[in-house]
NUFI-129913 format. One record per residue: x, y, z of N, C-alpha, C in turn; residue number from 0. Coordinates in Angstrom, 2 decimals, always signed. Example, Ala and Ser with C-alpha at 12.3 -4.5 7.8 and 13.67 -1.06 7.14 Angstrom:
BEGIN
      nu      nv      nw     cau     cav     caw      cu      cv      cw volo
  +13.19   -5.69   +7.80  +12.30   -4.50   +7.80  +13.20   -3.30   +7.80    0
  +12.85   -2.25   +7.08  +13.67   -1.06   +7.14  +12.90   +0.03   +7.87    1
//
This chain:
BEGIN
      nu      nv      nw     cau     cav     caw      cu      cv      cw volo
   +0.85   -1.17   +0.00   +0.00   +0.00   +0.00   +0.89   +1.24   +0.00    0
   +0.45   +1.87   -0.52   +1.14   +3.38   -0.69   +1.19   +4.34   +0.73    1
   +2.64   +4.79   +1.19   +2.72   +5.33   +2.06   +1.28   +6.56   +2.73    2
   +0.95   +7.28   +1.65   -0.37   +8.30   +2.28   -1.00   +7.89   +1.73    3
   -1.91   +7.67   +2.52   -2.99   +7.20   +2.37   -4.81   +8.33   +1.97    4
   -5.16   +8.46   +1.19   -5.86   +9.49   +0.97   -7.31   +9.06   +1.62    5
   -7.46   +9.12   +3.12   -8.75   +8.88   +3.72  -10.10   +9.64   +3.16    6
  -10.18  +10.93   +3.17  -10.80  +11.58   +3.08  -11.74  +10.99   +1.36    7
  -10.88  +11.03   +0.44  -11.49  +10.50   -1.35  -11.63   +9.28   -0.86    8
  -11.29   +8.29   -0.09  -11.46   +6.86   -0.26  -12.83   +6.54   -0.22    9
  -13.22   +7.20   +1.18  -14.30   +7.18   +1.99  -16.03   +7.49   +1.13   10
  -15.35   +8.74   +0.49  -16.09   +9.43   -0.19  -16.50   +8.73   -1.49   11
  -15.68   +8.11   -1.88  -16.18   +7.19   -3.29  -16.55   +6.22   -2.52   12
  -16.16   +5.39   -1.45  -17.04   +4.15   -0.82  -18.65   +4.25   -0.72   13
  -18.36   +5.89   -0.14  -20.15   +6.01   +0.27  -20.77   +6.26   -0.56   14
  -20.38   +7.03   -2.04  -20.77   +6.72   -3.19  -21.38   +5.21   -3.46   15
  -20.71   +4.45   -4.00  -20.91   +3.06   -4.15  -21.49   +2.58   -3.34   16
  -21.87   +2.48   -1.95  -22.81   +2.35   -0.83  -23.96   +2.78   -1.29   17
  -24.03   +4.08   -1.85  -25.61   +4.67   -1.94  -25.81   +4.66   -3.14   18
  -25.50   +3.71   -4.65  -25.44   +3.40   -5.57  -26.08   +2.01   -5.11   19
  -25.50   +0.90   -4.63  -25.93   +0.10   -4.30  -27.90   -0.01   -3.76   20
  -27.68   +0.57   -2.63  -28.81   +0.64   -1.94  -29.93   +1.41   -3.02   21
  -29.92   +2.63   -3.80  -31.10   +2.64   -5.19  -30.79   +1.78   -6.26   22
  -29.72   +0.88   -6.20  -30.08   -0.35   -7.66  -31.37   -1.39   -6.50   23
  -30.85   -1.50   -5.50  -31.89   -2.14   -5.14  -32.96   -1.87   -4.91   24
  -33.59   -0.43   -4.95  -35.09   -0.10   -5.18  -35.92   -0.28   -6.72   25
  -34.89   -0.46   -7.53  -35.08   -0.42   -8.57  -35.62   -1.79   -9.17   26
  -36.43   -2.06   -9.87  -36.63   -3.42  -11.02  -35.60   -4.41  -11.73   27
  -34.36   -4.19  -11.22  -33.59   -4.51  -12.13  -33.57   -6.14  -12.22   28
  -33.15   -6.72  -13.33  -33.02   -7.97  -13.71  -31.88   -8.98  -13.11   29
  -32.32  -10.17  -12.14  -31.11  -10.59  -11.15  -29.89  -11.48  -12.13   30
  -30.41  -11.48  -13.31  -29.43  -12.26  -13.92  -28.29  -11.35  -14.60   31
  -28.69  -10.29  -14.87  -27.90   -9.62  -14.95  -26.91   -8.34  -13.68   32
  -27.19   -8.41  -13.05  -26.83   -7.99  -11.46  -26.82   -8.53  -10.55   33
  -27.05   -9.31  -10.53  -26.92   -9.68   -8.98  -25.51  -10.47   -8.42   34
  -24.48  -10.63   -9.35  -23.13  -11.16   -9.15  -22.56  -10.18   -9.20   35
  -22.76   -9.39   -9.76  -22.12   -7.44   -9.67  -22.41   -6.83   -8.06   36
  -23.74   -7.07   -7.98  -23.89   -6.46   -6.57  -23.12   -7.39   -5.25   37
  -23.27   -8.35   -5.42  -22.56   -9.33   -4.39  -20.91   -8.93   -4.46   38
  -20.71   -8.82   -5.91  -19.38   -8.81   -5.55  -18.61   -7.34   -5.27   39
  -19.67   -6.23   -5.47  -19.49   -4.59   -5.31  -19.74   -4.95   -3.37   40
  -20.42   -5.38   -3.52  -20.32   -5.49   -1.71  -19.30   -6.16   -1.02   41
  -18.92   -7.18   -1.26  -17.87   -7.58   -0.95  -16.39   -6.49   -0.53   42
  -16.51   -6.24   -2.34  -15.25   -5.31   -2.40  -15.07   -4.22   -1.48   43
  -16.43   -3.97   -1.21  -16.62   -2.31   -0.39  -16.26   -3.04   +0.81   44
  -16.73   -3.86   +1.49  -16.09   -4.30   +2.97  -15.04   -4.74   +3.17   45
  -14.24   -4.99   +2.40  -12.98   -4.94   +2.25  -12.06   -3.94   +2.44   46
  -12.55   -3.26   +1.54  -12.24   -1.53   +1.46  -12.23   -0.98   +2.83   47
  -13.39   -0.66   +3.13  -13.63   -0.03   +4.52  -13.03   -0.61   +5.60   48
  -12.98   -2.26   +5.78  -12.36   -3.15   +6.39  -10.81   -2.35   +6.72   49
  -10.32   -2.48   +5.98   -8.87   -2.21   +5.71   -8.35   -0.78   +6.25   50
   -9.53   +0.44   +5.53   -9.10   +1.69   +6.26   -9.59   +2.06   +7.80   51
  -10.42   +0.91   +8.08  -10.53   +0.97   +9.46   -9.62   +0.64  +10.60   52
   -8.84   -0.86   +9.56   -7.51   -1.40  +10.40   -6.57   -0.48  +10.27   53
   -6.40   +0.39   +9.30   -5.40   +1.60   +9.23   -5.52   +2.45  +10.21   54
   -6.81   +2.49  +10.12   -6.93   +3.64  +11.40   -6.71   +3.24  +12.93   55
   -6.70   +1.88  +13.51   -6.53   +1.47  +14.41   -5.39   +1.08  +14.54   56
   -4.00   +1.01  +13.72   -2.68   +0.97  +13.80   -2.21   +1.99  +13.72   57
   -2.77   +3.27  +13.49   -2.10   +4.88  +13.40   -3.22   +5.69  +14.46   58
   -2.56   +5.56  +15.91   -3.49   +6.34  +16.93   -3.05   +7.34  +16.57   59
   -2.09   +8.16  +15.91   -1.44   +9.28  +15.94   -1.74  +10.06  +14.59   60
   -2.66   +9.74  +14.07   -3.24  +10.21  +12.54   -3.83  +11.47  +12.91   61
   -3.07  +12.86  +12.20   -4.07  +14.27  +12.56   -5.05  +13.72  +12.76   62
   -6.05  +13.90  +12.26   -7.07  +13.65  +11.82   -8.16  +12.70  +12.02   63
   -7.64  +11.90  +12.99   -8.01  +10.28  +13.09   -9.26   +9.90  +13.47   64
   -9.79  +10.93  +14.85  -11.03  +10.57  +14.96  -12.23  +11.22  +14.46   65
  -11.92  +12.43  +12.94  -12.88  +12.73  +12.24  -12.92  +11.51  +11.15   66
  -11.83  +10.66  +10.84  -12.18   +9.96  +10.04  -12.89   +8.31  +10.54   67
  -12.20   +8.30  +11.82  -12.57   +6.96  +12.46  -14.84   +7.63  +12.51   68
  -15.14   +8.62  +12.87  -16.01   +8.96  +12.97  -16.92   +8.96  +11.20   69
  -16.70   +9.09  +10.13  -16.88   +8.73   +9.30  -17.11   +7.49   +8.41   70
  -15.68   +6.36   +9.01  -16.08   +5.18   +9.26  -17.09   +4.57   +9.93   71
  -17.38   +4.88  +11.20  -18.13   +4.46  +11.72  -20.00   +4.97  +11.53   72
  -20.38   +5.79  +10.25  -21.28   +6.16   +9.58  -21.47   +5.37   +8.46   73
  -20.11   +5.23   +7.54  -20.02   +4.45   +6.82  -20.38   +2.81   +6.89   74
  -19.87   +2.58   +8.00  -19.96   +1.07   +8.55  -21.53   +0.62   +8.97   75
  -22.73   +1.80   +9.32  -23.47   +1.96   +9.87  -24.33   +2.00   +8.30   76
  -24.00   +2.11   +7.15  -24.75   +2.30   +5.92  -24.59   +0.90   +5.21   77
  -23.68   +0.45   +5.79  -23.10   -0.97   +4.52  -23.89   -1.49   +5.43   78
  -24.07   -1.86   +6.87  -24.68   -2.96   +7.04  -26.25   -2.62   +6.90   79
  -26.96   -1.18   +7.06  -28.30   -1.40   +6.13  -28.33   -1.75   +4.83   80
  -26.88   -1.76   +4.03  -27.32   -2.27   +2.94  -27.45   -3.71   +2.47   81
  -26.32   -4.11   +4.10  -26.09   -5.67   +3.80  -27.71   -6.58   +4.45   82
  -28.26   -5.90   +4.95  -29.43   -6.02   +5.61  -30.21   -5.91   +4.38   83
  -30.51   -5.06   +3.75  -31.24   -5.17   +2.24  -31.26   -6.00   +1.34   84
  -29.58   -6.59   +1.19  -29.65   -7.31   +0.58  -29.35   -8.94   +1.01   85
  -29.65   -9.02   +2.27  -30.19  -10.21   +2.59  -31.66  -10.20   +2.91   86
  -32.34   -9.26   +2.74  -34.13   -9.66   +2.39  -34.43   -9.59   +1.38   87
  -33.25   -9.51   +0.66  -33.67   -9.40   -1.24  -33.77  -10.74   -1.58   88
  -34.24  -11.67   -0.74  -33.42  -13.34   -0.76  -33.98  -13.58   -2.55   89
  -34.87  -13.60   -2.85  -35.64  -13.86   -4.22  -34.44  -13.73   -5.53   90
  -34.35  -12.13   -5.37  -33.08  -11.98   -6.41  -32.10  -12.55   -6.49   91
  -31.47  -13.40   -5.70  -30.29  -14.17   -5.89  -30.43  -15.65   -6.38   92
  -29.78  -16.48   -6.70  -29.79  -18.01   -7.01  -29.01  -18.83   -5.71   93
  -29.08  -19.83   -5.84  -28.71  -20.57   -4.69  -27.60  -20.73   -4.34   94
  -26.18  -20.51   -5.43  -25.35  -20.23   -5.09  -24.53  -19.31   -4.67   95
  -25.21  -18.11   -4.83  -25.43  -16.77   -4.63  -25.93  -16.64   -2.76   96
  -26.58  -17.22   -2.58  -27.15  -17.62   -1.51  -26.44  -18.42   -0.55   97
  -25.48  -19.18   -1.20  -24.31  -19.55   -0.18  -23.41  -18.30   +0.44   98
  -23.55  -17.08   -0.08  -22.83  -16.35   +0.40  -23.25  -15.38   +1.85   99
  -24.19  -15.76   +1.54  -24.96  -14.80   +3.10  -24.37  -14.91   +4.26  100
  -24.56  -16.49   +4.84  -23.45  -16.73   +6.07  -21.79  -15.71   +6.08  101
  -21.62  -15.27   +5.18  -20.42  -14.18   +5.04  -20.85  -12.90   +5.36  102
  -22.22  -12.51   +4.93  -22.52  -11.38   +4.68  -23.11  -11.08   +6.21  103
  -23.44  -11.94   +6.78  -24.21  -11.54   +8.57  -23.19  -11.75   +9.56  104
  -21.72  -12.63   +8.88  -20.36  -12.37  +10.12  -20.21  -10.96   +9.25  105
  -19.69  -10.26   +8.29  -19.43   -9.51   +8.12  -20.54   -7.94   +8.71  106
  -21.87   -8.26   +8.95  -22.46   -7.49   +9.19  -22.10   -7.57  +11.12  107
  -22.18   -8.45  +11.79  -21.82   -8.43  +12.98  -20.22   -7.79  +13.52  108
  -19.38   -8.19  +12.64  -18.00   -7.56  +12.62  -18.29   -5.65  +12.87  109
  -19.23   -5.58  +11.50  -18.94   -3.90  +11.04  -19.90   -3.17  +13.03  110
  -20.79   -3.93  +13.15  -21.82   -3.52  +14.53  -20.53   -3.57  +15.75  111
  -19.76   -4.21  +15.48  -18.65   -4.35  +16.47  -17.86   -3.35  +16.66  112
  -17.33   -3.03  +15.54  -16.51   -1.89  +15.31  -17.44   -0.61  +15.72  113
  -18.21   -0.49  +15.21  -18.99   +0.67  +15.30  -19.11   +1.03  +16.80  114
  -19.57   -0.11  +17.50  -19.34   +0.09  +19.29  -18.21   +0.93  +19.99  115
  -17.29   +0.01  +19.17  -15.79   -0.29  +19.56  -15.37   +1.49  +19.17  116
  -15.63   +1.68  +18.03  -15.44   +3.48  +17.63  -16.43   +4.59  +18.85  117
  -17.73   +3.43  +18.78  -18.26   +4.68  +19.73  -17.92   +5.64  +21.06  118
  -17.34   +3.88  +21.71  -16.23   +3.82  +23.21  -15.03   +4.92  +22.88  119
  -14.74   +4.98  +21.95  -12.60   +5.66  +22.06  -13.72   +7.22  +21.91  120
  -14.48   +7.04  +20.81  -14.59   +8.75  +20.94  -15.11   +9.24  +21.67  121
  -15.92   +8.72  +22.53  -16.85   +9.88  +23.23  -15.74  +10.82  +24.20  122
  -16.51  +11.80  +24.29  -15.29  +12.72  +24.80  -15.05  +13.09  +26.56  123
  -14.08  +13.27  +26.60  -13.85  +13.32  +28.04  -14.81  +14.16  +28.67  124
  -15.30  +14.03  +29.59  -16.08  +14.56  +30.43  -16.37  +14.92  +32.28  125
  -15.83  +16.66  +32.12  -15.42  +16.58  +33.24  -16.79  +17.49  +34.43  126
  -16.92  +16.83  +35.21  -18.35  +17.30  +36.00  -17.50  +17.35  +37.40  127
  -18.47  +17.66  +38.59  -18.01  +17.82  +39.74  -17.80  +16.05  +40.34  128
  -18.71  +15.66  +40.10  -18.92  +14.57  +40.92  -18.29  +13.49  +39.92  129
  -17.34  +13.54  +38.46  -16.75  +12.48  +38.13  -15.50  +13.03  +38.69  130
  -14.18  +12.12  +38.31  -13.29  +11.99  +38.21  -12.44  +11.61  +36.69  131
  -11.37  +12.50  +36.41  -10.74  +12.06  +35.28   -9.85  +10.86  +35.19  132
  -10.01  +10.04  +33.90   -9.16   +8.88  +34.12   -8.72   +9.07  +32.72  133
   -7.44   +9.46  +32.87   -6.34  +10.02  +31.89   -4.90   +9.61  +32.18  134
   -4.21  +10.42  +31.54   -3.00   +9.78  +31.38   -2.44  +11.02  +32.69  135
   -1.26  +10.04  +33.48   -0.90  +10.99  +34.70   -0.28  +12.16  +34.26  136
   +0.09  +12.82  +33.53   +0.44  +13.63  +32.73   -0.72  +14.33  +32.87  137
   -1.74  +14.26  +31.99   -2.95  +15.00  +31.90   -3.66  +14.97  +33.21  138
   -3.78  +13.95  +34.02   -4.18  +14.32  +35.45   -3.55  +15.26  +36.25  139
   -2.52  +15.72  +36.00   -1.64  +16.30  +37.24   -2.06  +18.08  +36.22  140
   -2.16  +18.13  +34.99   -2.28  +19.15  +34.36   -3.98  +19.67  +34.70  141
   -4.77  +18.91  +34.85   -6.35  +19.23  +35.06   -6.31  +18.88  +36.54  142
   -5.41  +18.50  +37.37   -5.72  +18.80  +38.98   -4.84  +20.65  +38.92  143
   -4.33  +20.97  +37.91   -3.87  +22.08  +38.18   -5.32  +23.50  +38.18  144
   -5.20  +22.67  +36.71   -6.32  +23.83  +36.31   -8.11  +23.39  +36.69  145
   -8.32  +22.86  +37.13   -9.48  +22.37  +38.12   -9.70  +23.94  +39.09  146
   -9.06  +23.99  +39.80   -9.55  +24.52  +40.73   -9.29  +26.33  +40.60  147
   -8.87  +26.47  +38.82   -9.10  +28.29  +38.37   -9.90  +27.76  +37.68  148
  -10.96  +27.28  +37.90  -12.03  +27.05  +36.63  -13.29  +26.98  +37.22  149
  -14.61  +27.41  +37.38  -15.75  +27.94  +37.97  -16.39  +26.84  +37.60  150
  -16.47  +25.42  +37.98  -17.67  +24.24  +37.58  -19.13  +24.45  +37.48  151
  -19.59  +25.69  +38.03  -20.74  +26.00  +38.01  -20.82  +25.95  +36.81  152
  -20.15  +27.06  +35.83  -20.80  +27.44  +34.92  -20.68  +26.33  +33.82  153
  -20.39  +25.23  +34.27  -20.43  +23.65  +33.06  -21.21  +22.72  +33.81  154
  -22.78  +23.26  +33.41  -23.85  +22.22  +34.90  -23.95  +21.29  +33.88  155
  -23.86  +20.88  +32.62  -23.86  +19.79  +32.17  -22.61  +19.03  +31.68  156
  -21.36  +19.99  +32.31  -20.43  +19.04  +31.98  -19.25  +19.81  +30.86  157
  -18.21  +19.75  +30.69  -17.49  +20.74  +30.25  -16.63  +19.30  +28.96  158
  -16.78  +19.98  +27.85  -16.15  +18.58  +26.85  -15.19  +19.08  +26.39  159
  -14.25  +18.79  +26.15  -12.98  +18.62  +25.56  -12.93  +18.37  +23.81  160
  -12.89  +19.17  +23.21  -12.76  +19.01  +21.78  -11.44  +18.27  +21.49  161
  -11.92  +17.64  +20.29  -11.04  +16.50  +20.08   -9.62  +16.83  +20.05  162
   -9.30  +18.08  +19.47   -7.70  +18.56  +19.54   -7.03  +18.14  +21.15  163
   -7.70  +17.63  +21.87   -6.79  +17.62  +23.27   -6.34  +16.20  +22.88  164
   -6.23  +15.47  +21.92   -5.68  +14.40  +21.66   -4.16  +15.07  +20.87  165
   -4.01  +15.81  +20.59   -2.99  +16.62  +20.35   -2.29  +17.32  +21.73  166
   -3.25  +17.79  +22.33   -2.30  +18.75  +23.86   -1.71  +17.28  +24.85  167
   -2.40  +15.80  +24.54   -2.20  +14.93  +25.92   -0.84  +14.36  +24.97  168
   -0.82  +14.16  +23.99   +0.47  +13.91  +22.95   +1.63  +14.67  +23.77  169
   +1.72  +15.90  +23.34   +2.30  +16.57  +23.37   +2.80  +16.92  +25.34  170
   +1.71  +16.92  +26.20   +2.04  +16.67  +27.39   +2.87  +15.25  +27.78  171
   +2.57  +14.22  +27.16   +3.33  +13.05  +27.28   +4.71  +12.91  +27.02  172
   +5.08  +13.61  +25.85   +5.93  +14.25  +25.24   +7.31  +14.81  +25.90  173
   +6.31  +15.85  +26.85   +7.08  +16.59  +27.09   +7.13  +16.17  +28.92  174
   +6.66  +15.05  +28.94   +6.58  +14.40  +30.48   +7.59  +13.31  +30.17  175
   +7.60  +12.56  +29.52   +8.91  +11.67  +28.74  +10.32  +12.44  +28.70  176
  +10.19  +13.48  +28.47  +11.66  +14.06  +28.56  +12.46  +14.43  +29.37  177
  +11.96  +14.44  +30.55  +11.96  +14.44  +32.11  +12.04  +12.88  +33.11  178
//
């Protein structure tokens, strides 16, 4: 695979072909002539996505990572309504065609997995009176600093951390490592 990886176009032509898919199947079309095209356009796409998802879970350090892991996990959330579609399409397919499903419902359970699994890393830190932060000691010793110049009142539902602090706890680690 080629060193950069272009997330952003990949994604974007996937979900293309995702939502290409899902109106051929509203459509009349003839299974003898499609329906080994669509099986195998689906395939390919979970593959696809498959792959830039494992990318993304071997590069925690990707600018960018959890707008795209967040994209994936929309994406992942469209293939399996489509893989869901087209396992109640049971009619349109032939029987050997039909051997392939058992692939298509581990693969649909896989993508529901991930999607969890994305939901857990992103949600964002959240700091209230009555939690406690569970961070890196670095970032704990930096928010027991600034905790107490900071007015909790005025965050009665909770004060969130935009994703760039995955950049400031980097960079605190960083610079706690060098020491």
């Amino acid at each position: 695979m080629s060193e950069k990886v272009h997330y952003e176009d990949n994604l974007f032509y996937l979900l293309t072909d995702i939502t290409r898919l899902k109106n051929g199947l509203k459509l009349s079309i003839d299974n003898e002539f499609f329906s080994e095209k669509l099986l195998g356009d689906l395939f390919f796409i979970d593959t696809v996505l498959s792959r830039h998802y494992k990318l993304l879970q071997d590069n925690p350090f990707l600018i960018r990572r959890k707008d795209y892991l967040f994209t994936v996990m929309k994406m992942k959330k469209k293939l399996t309504e489509l893989q869901e579609s087209i396992l109640e399409k049971n009619g349109f397919f032939t029987d050997e065609q039909k051997e392939k499903f058992p692939d298509i419902k581990r693969s649909m359970a896989r993508h529901l997995q991930d999607i969890q699994s994305i939901r857990q890393e992103s949600e964002p830190i959240l700091i209230t009176p009555e939690r406690t932060i569970r961070a890196f000691p670095a970032v704990n010793t930096l928010f027991l600093w600034i905790l107490p110049r900071i007015n909790l009142q005025n965050f009665q539902s909770g004060f969130h951390f935009p994703s760039y602090i995955d950049g400031l706890v980097f960079r605190i680690q960083s610079f706690h490592a060098a020491f």
